[in-house]
C-alpha positions in Angstrom: 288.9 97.2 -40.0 285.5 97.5 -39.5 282.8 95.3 -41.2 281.4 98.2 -43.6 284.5 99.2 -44.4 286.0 95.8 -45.2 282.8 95.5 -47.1 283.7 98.3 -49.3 287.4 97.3 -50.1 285.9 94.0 -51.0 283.6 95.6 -53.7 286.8 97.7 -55.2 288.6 94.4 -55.2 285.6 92.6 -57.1 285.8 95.8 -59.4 289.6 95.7 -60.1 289.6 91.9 -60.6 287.0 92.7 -63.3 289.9 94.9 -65.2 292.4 92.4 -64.8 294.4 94.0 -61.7 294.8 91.5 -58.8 295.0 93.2 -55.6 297.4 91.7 -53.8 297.2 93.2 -50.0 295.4 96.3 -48.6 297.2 97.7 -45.5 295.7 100.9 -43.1 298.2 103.5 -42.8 297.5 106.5 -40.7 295.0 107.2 -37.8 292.0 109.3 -36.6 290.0 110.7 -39.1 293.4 110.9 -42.0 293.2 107.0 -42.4 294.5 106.1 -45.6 294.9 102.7 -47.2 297.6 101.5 -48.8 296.8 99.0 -51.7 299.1 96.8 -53.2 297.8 95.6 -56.5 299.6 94.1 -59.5 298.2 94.6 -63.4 298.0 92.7 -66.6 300.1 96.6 -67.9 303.2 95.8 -65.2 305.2 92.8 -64.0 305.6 94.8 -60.1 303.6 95.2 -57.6 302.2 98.7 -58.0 301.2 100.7 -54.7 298.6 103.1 -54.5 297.5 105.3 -51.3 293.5 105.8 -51.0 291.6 107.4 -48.4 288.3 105.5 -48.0 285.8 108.1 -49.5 288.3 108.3 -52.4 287.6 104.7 -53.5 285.4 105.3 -56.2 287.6 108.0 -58.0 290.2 105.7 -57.6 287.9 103.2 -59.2 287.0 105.5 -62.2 290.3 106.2 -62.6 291.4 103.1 -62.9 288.8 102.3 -65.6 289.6 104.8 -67.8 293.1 103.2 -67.7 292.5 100.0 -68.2 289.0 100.1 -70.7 
């Protein structure tokens, strides 16, 4: 991944790790302009590893989503 982009995956991280969800792995999927990021994360709500697919200009609805879930 590039730097700016491995930048912003490591500030959702620091953001989920704030609500209690440990993100285990983040893994690129895809290729060309459809990448998509598969995020492997596990919460104080479930005992599995939960997977979620983001594209990267999707991480900050995924973050406010995941806010209002876990206040």
């Amino acid at each position: 991944m590039e730097t700016n982009i491995e930048n912003e995956f490591q500030e959702f991280k620091n953001e989920l790790k704030k609500l209690g969800i440990e993100v285990l792995k983040i893994v690129k999927v895809g290729n060309g302009s459809m990448d998509f990021h598969e995020v492997h994360y596990q919460s104080p709500k479930y005992e599995e590893v939960k997977t979620v697919f983001v594209q990267r200009h999707g991480l900050d609805e995924l973050l406010q989503k995941f806010r209002e879930q876990y206040p």
